[in-house]
SEGU-529461 format. One record per residue: residue number from 1; residue in one letter; x, y, z of N, C-alpha, C in turn. Coordinates in pm, whole numbers. Example, Ala and Ser with C-alpha at 12.3 -4.5 7.8 and 13.67 -1.06 7.14 Angstrom:
{1, 'a', {1319, -569, 780}, {1230, -450, 780}, {1320, -330, 780}}
{2, 's', {1285, -225, 708}, {1367, -106, 714}, {1290, 3, 787}}
This chain:
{1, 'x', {-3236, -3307, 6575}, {-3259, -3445, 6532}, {-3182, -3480, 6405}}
{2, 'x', {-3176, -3379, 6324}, {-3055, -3414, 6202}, {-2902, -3435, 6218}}
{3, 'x', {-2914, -3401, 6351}, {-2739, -3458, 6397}, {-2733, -3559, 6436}}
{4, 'x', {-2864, -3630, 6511}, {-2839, -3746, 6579}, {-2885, -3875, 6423}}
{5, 'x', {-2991, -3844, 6342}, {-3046, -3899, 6221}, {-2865, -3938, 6133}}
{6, 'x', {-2819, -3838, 6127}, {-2695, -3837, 6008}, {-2605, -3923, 6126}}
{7, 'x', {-2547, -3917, 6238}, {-2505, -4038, 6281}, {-2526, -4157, 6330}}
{8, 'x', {-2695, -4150, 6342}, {-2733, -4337, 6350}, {-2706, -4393, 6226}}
{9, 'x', {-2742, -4289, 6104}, {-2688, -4342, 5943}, {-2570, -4388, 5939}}
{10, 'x', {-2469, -4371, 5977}, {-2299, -4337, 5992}, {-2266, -4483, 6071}}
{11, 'x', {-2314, -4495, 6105}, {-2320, -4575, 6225}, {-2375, -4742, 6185}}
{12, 'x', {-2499, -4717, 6147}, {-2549, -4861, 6093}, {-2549, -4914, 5926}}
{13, 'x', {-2465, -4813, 5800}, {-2407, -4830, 5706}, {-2537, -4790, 5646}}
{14, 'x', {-2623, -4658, 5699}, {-2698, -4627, 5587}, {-2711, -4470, 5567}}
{15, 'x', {-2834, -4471, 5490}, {-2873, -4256, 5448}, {-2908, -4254, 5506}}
{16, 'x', {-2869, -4073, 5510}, {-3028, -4029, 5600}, {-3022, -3917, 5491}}
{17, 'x', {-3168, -3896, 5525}, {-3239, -3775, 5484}, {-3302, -3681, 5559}}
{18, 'x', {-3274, -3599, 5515}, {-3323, -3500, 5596}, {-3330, -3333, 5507}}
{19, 'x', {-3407, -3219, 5570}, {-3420, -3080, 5468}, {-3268, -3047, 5485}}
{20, 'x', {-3256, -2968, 5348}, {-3118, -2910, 5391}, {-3155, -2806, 5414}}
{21, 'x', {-2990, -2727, 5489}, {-3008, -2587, 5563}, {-3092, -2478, 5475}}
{22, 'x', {-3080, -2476, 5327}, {-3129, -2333, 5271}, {-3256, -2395, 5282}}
{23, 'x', {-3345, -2472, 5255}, {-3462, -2472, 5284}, {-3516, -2489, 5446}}
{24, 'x', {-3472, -2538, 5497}, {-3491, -2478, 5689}, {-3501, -2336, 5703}}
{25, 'x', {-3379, -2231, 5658}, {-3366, -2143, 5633}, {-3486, -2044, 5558}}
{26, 'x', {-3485, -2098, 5460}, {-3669, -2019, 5357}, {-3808, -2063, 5467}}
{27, 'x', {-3788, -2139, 5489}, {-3905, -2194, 5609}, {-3900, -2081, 5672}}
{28, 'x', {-3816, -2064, 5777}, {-3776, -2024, 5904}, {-3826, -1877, 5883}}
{29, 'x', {-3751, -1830, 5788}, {-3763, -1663, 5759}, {-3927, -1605, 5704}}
{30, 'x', {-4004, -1711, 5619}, {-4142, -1763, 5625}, {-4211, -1713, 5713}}
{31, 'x', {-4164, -1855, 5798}, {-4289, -1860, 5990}, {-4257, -1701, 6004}}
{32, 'x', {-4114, -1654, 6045}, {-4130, -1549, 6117}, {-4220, -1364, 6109}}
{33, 'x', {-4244, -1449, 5975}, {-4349, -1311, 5935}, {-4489, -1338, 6006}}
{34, 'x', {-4504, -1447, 6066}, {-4656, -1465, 6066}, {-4715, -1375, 6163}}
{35, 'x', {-4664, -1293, 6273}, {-4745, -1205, 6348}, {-4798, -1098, 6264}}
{36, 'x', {-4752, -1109, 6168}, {-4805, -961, 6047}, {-4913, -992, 6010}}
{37, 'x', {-5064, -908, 5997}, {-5136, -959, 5987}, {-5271, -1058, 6065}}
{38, 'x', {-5328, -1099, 5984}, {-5432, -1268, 6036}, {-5386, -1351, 5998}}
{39, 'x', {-5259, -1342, 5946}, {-5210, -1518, 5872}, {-5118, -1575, 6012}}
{40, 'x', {-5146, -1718, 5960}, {-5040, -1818, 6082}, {-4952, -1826, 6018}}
{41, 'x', {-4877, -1909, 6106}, {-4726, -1968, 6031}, {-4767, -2064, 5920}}
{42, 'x', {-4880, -2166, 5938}, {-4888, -2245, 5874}, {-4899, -2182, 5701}}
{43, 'x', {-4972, -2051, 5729}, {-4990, -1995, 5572}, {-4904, -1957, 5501}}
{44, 'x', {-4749, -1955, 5612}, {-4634, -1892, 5516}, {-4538, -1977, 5510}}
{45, 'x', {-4547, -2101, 5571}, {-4505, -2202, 5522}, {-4449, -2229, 5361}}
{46, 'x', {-4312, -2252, 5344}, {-4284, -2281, 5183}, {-4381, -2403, 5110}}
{47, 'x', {-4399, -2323, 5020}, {-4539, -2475, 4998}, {-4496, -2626, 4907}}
{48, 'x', {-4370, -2586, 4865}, {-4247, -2630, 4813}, {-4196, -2761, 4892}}
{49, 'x', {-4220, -2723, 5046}, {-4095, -2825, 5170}, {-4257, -2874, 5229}}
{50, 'x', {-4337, -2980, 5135}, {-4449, -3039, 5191}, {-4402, -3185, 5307}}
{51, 'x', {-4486, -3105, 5389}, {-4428, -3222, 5524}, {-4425, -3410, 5483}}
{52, 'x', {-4383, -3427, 5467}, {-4356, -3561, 5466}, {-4380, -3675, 5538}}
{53, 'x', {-4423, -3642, 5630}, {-4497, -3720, 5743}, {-4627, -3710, 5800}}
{54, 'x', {-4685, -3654, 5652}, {-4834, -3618, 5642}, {-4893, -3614, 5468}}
{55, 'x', {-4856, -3679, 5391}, {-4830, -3676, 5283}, {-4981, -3757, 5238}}
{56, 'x', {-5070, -3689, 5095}, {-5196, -3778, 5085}, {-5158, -3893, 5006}}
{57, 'x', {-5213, -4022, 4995}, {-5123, -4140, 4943}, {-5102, -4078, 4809}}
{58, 'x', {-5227, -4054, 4720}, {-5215, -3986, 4563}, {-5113, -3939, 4582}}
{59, 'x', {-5039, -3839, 4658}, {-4909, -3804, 4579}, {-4758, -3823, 4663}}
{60, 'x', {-4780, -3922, 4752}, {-4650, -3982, 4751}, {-4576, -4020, 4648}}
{61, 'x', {-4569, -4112, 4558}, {-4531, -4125, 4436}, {-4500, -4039, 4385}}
{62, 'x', {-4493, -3854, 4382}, {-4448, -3784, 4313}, {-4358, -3698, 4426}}
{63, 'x', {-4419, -3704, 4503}, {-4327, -3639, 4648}, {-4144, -3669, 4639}}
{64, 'x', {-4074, -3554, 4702}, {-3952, -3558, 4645}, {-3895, -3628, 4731}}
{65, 'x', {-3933, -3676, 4881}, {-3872, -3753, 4989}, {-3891, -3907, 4936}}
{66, 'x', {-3984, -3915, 4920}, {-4044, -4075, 4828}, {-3909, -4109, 4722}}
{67, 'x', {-3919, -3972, 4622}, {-3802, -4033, 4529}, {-3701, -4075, 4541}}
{68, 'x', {-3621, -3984, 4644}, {-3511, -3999, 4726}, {-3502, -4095, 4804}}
{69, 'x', {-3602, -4163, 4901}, {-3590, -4252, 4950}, {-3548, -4412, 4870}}
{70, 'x', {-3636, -4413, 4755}, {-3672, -4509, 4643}, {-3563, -4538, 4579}}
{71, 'x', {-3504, -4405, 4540}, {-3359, -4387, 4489}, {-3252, -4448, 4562}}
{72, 'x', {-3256, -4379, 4676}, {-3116, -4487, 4756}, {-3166, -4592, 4778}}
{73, 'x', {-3325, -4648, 4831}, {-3307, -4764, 4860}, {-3324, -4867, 4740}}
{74, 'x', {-3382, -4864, 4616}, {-3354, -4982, 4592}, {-3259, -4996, 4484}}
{75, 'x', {-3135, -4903, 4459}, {-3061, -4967, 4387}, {-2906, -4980, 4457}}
{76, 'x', {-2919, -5019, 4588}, {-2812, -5014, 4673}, {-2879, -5049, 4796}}
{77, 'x', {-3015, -5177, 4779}, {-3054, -5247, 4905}, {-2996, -5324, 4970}}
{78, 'x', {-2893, -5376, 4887}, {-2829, -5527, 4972}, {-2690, -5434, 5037}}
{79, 'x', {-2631, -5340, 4986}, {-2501, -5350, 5065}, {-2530, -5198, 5203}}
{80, 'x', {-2696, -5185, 5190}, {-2727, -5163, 5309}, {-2843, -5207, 5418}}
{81, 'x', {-2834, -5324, 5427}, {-2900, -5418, 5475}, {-2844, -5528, 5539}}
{82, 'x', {-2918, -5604, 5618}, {-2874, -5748, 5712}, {-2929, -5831, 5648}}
{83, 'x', {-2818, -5922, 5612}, {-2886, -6098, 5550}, {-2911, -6178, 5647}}
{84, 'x', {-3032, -6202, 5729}, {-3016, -6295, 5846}, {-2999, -6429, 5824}}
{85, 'x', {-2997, -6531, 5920}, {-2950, -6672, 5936}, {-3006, -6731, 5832}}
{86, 'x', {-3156, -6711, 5842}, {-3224, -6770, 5701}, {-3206, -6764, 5556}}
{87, 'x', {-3131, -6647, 5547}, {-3120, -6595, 5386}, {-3175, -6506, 5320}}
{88, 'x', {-3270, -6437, 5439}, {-3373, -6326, 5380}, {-3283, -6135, 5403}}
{89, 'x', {-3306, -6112, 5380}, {-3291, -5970, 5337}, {-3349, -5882, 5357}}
{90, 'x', {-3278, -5790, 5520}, {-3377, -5731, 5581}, {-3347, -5595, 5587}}
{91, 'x', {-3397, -5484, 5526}, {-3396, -5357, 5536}, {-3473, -5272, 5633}}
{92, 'x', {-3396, -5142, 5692}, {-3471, -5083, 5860}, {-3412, -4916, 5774}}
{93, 'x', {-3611, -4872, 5747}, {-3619, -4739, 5784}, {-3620, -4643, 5950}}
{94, 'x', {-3585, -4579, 5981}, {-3576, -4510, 6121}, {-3640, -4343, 6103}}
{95, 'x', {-3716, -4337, 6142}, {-3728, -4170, 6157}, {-3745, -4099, 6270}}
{96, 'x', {-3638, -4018, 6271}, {-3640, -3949, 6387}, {-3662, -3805, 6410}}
{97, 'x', {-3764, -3802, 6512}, {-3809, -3705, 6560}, {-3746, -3665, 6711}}
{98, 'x', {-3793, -3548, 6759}, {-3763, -3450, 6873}, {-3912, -3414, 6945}}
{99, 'x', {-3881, -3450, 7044}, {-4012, -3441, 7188}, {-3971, -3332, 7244}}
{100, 'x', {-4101, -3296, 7354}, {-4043, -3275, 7511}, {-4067, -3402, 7576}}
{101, 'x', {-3961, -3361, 7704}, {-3991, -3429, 7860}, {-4073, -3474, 7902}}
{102, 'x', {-4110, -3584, 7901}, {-4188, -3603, 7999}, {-4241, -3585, 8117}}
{103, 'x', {-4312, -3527, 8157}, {-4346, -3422, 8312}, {-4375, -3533, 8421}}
{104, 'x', {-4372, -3479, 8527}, {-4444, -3568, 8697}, {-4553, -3535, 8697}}
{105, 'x', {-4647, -3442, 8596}, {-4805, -3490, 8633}, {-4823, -3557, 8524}}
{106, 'x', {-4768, -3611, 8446}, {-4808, -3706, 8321}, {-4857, -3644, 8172}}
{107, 'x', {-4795, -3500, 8189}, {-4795, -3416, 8052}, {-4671, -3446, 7981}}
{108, 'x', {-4672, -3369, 7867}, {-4547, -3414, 7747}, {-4535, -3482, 7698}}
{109, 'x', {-4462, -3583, 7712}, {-4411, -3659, 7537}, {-4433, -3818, 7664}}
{110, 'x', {-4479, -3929, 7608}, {-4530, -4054, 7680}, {-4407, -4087, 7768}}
{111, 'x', {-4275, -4083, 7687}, {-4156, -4144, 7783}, {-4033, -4073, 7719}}
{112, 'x', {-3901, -4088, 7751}, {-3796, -4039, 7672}, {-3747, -4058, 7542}}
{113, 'x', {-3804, -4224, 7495}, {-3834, -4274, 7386}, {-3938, -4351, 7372}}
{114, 'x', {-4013, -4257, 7280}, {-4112, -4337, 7216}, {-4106, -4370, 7080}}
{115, 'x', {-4129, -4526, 7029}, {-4102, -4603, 6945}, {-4245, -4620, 6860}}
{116, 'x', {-4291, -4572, 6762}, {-4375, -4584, 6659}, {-4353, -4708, 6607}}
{117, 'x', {-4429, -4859, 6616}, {-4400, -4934, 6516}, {-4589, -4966, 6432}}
{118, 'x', {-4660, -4853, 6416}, {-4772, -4866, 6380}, {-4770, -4912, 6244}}
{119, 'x', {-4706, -4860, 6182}, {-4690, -4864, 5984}, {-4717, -5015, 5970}}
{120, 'x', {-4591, -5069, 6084}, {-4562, -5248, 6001}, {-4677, -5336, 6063}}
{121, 'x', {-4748, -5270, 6178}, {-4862, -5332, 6208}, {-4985, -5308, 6162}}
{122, 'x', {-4956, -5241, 6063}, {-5095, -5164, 5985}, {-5043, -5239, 5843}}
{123, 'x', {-4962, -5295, 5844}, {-4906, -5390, 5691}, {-4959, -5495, 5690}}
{124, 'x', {-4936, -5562, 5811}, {-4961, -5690, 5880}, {-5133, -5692, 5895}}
{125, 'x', {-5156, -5608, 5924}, {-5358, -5584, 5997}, {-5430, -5619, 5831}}
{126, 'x', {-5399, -5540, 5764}, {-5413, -5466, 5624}, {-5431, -5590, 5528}}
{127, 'x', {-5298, -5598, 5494}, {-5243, -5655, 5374}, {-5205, -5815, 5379}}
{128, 'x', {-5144, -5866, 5547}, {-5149, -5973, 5593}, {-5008, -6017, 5499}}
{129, 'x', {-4900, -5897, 5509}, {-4811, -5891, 5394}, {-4660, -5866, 5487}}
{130, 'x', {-4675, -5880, 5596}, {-4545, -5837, 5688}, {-4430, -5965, 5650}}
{131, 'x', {-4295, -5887, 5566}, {-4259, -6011, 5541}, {-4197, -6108, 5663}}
{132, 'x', {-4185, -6045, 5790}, {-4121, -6154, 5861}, {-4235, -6208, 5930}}
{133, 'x', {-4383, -6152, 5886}, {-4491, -6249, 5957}, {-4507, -6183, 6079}}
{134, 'x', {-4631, -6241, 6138}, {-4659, -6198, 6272}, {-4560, -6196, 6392}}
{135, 'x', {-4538, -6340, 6431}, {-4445, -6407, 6479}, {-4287, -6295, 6471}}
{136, 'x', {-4262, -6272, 6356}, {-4136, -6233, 6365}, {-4160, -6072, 6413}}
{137, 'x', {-4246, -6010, 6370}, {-4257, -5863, 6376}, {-4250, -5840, 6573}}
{138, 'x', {-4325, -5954, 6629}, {-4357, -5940, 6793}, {-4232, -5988, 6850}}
{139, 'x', {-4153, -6054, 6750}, {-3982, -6094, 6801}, {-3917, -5940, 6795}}
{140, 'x', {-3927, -5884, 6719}, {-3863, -5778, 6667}, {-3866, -5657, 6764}}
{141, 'x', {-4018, -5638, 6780}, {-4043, -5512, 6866}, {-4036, -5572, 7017}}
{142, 'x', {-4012, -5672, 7046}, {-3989, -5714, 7185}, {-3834, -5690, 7210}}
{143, 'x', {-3777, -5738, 7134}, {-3614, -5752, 7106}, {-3622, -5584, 7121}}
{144, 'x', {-3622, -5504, 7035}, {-3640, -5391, 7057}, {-3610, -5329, 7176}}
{145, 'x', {-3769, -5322, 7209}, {-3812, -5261, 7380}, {-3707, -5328, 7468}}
{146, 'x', {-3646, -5467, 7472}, {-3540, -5496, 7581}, {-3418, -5426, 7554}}
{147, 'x', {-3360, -5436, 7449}, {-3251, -5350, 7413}, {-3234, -5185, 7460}}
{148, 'x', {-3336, -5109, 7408}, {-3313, -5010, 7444}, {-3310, -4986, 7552}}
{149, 'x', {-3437, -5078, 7618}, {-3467, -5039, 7812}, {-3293, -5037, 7873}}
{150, 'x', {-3257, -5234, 7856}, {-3132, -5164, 7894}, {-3007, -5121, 7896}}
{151, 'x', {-2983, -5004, 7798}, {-2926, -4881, 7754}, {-2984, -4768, 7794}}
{152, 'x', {-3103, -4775, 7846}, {-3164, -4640, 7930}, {-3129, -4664, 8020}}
{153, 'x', {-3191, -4749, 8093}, {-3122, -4839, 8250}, {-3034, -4756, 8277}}
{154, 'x', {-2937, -4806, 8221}, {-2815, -4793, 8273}, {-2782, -4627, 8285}}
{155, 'x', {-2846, -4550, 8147}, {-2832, -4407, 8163}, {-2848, -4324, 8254}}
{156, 'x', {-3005, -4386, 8305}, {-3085, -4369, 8375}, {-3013, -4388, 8544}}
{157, 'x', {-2961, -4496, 8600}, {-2900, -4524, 8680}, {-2729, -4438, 8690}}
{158, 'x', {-2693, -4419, 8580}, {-2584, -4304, 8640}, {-2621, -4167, 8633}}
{159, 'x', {-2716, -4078, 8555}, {-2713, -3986, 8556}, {-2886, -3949, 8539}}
{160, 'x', {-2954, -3968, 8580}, {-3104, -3992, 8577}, {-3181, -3872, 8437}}
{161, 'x', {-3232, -3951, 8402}, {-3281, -3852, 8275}, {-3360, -3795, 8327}}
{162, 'x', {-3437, -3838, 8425}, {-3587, -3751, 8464}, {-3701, -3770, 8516}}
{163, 'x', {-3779, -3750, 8503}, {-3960, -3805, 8503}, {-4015, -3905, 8386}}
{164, 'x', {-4023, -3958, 8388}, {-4178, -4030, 8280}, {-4077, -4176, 8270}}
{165, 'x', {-4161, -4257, 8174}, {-4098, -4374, 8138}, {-3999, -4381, 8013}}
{166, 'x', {-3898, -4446, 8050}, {-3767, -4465, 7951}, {-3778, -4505, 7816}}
{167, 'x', {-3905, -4616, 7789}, {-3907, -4659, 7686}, {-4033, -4704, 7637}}
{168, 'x', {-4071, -4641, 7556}, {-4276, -4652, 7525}, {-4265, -4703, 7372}}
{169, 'x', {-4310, -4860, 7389}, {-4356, -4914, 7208}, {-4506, -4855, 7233}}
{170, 'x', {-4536, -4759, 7092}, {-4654, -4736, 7051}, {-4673, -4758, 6904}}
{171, 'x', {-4855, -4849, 6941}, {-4891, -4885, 6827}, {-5033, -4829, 6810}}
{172, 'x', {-5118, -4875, 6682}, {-5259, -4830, 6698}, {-5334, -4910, 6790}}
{173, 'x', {-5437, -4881, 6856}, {-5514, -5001, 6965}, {-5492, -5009, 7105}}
{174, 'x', {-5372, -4958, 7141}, {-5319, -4935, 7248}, {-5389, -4804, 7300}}
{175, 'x', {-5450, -4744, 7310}, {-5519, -4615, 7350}, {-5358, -4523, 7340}}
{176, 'x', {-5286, -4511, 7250}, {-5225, -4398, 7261}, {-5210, -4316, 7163}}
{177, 'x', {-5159, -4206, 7168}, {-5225, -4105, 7052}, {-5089, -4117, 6928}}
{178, 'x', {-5196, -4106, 6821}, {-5171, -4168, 6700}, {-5010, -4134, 6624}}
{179, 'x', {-5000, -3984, 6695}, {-4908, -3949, 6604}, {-4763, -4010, 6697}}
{180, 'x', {-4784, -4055, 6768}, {-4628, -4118, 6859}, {-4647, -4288, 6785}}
{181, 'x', {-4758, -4290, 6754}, {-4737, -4441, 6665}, {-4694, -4466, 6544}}
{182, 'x', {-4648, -4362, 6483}, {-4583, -4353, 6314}, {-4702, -4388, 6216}}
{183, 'x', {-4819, -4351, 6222}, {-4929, -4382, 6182}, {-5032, -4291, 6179}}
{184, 'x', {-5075, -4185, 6037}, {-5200, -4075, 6033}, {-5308, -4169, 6084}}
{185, 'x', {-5424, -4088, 6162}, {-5537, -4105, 6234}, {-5625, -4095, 6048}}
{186, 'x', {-5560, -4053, 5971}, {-5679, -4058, 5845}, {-5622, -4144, 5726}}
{187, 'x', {-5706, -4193, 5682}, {-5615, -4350, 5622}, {-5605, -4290, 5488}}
{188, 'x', {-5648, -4166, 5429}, {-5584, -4107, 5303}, {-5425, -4041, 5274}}
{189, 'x', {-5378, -4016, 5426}, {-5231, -3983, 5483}, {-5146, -4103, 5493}}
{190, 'x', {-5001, -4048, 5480}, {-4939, -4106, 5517}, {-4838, -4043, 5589}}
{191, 'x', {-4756, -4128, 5708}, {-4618, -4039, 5752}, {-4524, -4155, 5709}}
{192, 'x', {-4376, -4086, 5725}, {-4300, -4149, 5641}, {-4248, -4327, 5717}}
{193, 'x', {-4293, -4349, 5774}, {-4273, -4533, 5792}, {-4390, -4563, 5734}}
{194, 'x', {-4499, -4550, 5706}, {-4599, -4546, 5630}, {-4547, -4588, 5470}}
{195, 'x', {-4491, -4506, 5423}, {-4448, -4474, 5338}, {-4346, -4581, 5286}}
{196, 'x', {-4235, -4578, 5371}, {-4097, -4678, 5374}, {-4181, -4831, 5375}}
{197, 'x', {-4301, -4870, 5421}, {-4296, -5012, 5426}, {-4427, -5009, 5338}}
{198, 'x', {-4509, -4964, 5286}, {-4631, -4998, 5223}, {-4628, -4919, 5109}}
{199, 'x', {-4530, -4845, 5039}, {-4486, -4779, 4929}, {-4349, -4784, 4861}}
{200, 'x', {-4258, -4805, 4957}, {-4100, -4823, 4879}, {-4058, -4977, 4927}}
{201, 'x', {-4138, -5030, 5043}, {-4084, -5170, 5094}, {-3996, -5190, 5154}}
{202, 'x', {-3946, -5119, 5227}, {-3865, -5136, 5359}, {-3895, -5277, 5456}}
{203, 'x', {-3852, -5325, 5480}, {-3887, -5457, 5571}, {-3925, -5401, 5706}}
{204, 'x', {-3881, -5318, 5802}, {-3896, -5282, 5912}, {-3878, -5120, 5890}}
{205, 'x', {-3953, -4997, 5939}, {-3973, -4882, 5973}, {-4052, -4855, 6151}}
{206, 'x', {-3941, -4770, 6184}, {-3990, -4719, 6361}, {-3988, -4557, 6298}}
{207, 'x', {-4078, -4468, 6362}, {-4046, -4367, 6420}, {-4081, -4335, 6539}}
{208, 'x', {-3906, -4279, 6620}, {-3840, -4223, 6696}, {-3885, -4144, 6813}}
{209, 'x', {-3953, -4074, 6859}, {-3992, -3988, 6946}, {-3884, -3929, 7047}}
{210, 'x', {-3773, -3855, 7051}, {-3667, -3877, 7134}, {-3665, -3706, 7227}}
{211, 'x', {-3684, -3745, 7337}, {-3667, -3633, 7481}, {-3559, -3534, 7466}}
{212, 'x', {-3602, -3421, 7455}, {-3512, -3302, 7475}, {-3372, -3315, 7556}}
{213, 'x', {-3424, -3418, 7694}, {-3270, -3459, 7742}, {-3208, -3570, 7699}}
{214, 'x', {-3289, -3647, 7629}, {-3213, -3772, 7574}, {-3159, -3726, 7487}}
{215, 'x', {-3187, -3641, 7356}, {-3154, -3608, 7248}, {-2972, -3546, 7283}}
{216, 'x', {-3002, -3449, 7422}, {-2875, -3359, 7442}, {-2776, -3478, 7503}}
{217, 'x', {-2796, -3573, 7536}, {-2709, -3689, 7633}, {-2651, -3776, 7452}}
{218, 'x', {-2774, -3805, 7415}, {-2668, -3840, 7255}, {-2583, -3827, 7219}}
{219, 'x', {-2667, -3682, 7214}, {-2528, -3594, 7101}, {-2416, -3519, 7182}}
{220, 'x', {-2367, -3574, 7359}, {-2282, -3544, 7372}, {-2171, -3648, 7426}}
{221, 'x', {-2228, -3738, 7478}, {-2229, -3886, 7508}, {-2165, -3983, 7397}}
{222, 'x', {-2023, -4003, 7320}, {-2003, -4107, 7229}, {-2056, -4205, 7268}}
{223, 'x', {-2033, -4286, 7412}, {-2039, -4430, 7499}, {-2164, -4477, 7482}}
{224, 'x', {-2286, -4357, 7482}, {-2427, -4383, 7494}, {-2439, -4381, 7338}}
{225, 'x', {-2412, -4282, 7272}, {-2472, -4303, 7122}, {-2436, -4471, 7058}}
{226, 'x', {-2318, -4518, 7085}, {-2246, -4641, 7054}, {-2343, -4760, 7132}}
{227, 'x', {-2383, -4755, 7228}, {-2487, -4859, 7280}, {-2621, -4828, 7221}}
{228, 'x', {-2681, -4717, 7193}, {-2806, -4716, 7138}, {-2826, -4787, 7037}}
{229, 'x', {-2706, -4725, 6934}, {-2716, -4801, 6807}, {-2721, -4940, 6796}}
{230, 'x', {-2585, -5021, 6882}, {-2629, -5136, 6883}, {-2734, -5198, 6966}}
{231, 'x', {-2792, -5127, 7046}, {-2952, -5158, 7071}, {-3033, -5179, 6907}}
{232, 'x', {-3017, -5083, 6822}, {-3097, -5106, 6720}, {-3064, -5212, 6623}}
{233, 'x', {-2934, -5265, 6605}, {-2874, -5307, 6524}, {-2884, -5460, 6606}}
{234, 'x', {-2869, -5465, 6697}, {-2888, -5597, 6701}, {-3041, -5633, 6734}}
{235, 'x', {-3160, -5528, 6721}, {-3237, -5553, 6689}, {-3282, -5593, 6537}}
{236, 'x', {-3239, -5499, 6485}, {-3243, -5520, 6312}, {-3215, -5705, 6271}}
{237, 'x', {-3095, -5731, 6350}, {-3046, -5869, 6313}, {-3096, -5977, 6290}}
């Protein structure tokens, strides 16, 4: 997912973030001790590389992804951002994650992409603070879901990705499970679109959910990576 993250960045004139290799690396070498013993992986976990997409609100604000985020975004918001027709000034966090497949008895991951837009509807529920308003947010994630569908479509129709559905908006309320909605089930958490729109102010945050075979068709596919993006981008618009 950090290959496909660093070129949607590349791509739509923004950062990405993501762990770097020596800490993946200290992780990695970590987990692999955990059969030693009664300890899990979770106990040898670097306590250092705190997940970020589970973060308690108290210490977002000191969290090092927060800073970093805060850092690039607000002193270099406008020359990575869309000024739309109106004059407003619209900034798009993205986080992307890695699924499985979706199965034919209806196990795995909901569809090939699943789209988290819980955060900005938990802004909107909340705070009654969404700056493009109700109205615009249901323009947005509709615009969305058509875009991508068809750019799957079409994927889908030459080289078939698979089983399950192509393109899943998940929110809270919808009976689907919480963590494909970019949104902790405990309201003292946060994950990072959480974060991007009700802590640093991002105008729009999705997270990603993306299929083991979608992910590999990306990142080998220029033609498809180049339509996804502008699936997103002229959603952003």
């Amino acid at each position: 997912t950090a290959e496909l993250a660093q070129r949607f960045a590349e791509a739509l004139g923004g950062t990405c973030l993501t762990w770097s290799d020596l800490q993946q690396q200290r992780s990695a070498q970590l987990a692999a001790c955990a059969p030693l013993g009664d300890l899990t992986v979770g106990d040898l976990l670097d306590p250092r590389n705190r997940d970020p997409n589970y973060l308690r609100v108290e210490e977002v604000k000191h969290n090092a992804w927060y800073r970093y985020m805060a850092g690039d975004f607000m002193p270099a918001h406008e020359e990575s951002s869309i000024w739309r027709k109106d004059c407003s000034l619209v900034t798009f966090h993205i986080d992307v994650h890695g699924c499985k497949d979706p199965q034919a008895d209806g196990t795995g991951s909901p569809a090939h992409l699943t789209v988290g837009v819980g955060a900005m509807k938990q802004r909107l529920d909340d705070q009654d603070a969404c700056p493009l308003g109700s109205e615009g947010l249901n323009q947005f994630v509709e615009t969305l879901s058509n875009q991508l569908n068809d750019v799957l479509l079409r994927e889908h129709g030459e080289k078939k990705l698979g089983h399950g559905e192509l393109v899943e908006i998940a929110m809270p309320g919808k009976g689907q499970d919480m963590r494909f909605c970019g949104v902790c089930k405990e309201r003292d958490r946060c994950t990072q679109t959480q974060v991007a729109v009700l802590h640093v102010g991002f105008t729009l945050a999705i997270q990603l959910e993306i299929s083991k075979t979608l992910r590999a068709r990306l990142v080998k596919d220029a033609l498809l990576l180049r339509r996804f993006v502008d699936a997103l981008r002229l959603a952003w618009q």
